[in-house]
MDAnalysis code that builds the backbone (N, CA, C; Angstrom):
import MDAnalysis as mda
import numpy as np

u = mda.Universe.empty(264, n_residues=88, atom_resindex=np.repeat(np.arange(88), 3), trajectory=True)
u.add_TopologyAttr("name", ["N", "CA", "C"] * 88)
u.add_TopologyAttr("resid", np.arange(1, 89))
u.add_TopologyAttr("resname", ["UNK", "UNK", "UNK", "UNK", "UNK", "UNK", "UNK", "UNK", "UNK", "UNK", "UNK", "UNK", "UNK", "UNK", "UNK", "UNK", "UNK", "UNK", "UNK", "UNK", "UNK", "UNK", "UNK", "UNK", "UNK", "UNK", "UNK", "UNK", "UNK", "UNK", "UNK", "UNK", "UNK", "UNK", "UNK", "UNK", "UNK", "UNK", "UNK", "UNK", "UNK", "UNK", "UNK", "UNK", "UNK", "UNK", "UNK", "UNK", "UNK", "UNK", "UNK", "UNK", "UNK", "UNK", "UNK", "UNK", "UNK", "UNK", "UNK", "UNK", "UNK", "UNK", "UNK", "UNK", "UNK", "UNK", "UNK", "UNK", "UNK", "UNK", "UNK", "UNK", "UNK", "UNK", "UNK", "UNK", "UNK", "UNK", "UNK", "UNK", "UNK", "UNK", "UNK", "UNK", "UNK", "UNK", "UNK", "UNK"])
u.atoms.positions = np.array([
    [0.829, -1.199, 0.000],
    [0.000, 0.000, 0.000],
    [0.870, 1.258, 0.000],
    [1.929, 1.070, 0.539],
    [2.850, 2.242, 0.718],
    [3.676, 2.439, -0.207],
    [3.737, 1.748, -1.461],
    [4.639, 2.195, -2.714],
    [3.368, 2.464, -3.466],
    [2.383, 1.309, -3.691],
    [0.906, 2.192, -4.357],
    [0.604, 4.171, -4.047],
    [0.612, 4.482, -2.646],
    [0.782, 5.520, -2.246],
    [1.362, 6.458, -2.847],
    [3.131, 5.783, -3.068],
    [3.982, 7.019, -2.906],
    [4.098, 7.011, -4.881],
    [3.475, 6.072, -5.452],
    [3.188, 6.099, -6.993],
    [2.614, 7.361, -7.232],
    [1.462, 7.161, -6.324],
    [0.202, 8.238, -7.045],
    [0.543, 9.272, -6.344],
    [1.773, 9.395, -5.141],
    [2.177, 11.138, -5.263],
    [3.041, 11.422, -6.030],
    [4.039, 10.697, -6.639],
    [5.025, 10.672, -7.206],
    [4.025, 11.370, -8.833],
    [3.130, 10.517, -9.186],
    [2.507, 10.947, -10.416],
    [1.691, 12.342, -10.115],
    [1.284, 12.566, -9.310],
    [0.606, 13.833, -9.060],
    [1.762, 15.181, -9.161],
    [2.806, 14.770, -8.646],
    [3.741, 15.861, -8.411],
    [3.929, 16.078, -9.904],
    [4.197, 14.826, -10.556],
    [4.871, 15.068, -12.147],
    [3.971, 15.784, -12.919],
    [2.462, 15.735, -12.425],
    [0.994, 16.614, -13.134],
    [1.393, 17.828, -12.958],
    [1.746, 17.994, -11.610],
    [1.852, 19.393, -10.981],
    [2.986, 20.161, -11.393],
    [4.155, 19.670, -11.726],
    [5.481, 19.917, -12.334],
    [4.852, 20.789, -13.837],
    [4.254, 19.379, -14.760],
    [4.315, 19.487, -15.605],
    [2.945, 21.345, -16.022],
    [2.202, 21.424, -15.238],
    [1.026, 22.481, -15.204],
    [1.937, 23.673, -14.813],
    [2.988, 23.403, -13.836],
    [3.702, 24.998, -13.338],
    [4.661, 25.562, -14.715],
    [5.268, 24.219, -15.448],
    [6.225, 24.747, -15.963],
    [5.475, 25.239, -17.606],
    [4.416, 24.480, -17.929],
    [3.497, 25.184, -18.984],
    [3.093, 26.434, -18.574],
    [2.874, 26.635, -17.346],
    [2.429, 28.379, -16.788],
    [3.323, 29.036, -17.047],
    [4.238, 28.552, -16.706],
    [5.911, 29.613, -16.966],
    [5.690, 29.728, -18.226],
    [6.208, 29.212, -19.053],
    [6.477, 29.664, -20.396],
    [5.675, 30.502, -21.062],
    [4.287, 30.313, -20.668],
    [3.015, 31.150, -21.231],
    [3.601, 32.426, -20.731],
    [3.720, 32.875, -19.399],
    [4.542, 34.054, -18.452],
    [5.657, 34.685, -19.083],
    [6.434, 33.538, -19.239],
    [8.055, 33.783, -19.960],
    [7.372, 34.809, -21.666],
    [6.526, 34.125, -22.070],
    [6.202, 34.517, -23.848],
    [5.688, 35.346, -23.399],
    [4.690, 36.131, -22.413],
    [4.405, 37.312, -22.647],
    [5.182, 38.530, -21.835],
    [6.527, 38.241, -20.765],
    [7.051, 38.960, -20.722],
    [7.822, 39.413, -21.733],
    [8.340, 38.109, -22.748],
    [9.002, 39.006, -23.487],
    [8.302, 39.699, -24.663],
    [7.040, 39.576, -24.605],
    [6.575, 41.194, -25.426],
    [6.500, 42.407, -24.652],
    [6.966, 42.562, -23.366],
    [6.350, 43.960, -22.692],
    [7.785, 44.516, -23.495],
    [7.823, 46.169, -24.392],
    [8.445, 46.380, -24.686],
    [9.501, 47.316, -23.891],
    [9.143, 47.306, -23.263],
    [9.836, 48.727, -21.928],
    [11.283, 47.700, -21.560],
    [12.136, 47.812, -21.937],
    [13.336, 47.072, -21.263],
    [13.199, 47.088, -20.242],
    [12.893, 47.932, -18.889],
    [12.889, 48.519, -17.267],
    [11.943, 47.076, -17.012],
    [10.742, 47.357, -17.543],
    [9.736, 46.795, -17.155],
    [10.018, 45.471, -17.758],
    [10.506, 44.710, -18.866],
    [10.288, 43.604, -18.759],
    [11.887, 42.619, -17.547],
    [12.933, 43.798, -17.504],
    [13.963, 43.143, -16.310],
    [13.149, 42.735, -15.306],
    [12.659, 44.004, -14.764],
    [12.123, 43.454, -13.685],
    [11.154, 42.661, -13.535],
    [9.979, 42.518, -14.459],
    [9.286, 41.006, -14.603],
    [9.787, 39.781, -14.611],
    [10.981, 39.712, -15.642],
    [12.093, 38.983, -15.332],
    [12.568, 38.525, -13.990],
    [13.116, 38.853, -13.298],
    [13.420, 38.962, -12.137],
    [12.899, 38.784, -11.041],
    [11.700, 39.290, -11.348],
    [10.900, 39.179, -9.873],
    [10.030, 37.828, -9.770],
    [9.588, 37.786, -11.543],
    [8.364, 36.473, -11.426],
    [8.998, 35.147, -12.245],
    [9.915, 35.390, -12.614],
    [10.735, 33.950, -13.493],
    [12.106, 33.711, -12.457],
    [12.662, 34.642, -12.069],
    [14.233, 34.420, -11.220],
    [13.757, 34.554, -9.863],
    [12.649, 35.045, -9.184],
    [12.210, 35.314, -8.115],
    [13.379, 35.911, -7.290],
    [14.140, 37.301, -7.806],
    [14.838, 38.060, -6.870],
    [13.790, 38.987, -6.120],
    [14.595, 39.228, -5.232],
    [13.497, 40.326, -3.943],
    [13.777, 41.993, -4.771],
    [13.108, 42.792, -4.496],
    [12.990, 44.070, -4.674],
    [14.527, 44.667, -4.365],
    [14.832, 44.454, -3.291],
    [16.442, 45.646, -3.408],
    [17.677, 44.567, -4.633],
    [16.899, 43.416, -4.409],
    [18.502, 43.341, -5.631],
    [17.783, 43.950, -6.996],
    [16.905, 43.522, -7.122],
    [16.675, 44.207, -8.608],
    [16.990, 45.691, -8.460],
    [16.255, 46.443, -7.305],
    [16.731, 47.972, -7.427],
    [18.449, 48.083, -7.506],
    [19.605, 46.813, -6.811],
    [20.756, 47.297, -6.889],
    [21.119, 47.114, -8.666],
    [20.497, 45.963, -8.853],
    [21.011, 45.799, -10.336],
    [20.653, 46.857, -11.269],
    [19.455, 47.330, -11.082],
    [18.894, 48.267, -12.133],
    [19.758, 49.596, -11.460],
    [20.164, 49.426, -10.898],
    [21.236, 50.825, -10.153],
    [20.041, 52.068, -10.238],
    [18.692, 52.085, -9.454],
    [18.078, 52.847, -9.027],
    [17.078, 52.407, -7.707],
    [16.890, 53.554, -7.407],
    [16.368, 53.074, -5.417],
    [15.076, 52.556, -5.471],
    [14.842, 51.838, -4.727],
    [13.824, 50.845, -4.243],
    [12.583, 51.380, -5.017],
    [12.087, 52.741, -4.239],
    [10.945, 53.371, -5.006],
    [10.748, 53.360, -6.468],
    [12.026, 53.248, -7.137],
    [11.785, 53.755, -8.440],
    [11.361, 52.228, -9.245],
    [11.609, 51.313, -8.420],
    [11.721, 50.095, -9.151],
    [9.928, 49.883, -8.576],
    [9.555, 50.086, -7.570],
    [8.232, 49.579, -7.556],
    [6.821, 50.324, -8.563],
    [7.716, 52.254, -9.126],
    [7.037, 52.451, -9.895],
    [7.077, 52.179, -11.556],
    [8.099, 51.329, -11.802],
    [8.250, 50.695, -12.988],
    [7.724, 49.603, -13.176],
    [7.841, 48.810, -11.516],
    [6.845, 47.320, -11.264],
    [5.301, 47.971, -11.636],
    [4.717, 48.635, -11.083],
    [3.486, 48.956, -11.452],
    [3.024, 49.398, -12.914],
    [3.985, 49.890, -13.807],
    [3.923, 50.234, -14.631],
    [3.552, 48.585, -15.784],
    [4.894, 48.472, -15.416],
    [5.564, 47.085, -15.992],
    [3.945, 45.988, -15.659],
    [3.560, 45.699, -14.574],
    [2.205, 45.111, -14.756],
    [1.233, 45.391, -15.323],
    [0.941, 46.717, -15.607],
    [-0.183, 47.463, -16.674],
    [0.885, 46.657, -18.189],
    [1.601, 46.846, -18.232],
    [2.076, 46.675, -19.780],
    [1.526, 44.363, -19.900],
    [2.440, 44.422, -18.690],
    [1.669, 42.651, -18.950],
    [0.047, 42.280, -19.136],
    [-0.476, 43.139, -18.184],
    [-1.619, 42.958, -18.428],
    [-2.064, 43.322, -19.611],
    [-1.986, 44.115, -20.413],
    [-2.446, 44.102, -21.903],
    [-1.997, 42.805, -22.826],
    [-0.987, 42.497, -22.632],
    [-0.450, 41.819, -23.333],
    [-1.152, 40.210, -23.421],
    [-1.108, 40.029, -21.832],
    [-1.194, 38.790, -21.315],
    [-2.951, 38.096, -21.606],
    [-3.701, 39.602, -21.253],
    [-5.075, 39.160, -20.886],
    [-5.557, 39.093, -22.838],
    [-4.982, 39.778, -23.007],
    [-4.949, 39.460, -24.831],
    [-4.657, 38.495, -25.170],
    [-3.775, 37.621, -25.251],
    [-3.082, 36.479, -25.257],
    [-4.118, 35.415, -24.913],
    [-4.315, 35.654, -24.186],
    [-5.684, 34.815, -23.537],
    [-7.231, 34.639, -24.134],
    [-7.517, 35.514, -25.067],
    [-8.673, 36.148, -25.871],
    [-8.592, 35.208, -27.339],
    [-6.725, 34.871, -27.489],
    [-6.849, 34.747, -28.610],
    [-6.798, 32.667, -28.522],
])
């Protein structure tokens, strides 16, 4: 019973693997249409590399604030893109 068990988590995980990493790529293809270089790094970064907010602000060599108003920006630009994408 206990390898029957650890089958059907073993196969569930591989469902679950296989559903996250089809999400990504859908993610991955429409970050790379946001055309804003700023905005698609940090999409990059934050939702595919999962860095925290001050490294991206050190990398983008501007302060914290400026990166969360490019993040906001940068999500208006996905969202056009993305929820379109989705339509079609």
């Amino acid at each position: 019973a206990a390898v029957v068990n650890m089958q059907e988590q073993s196969e569930k995980l591989g469902d679950n693997l296989a559903e996250y990493l089809a999400a990504r790529e859908k993610i991955k293809a429409a970050i790379s249409q946001v055309t804003d270089e700023n905005e698609r790094l940090i999409l990059e970064s934050r939702y595919l590399n999962f860095k925290s907010w001050r490294y991206i602000a050190k990398l983008m060599n501007v302060k914290l604030a400026r990166v969360y108003q490019l993040h906001n920006q940068a999500l208006e630009s996905f969202e056009k893109i993305f929820c379109h994408s989705k339509l079609e």
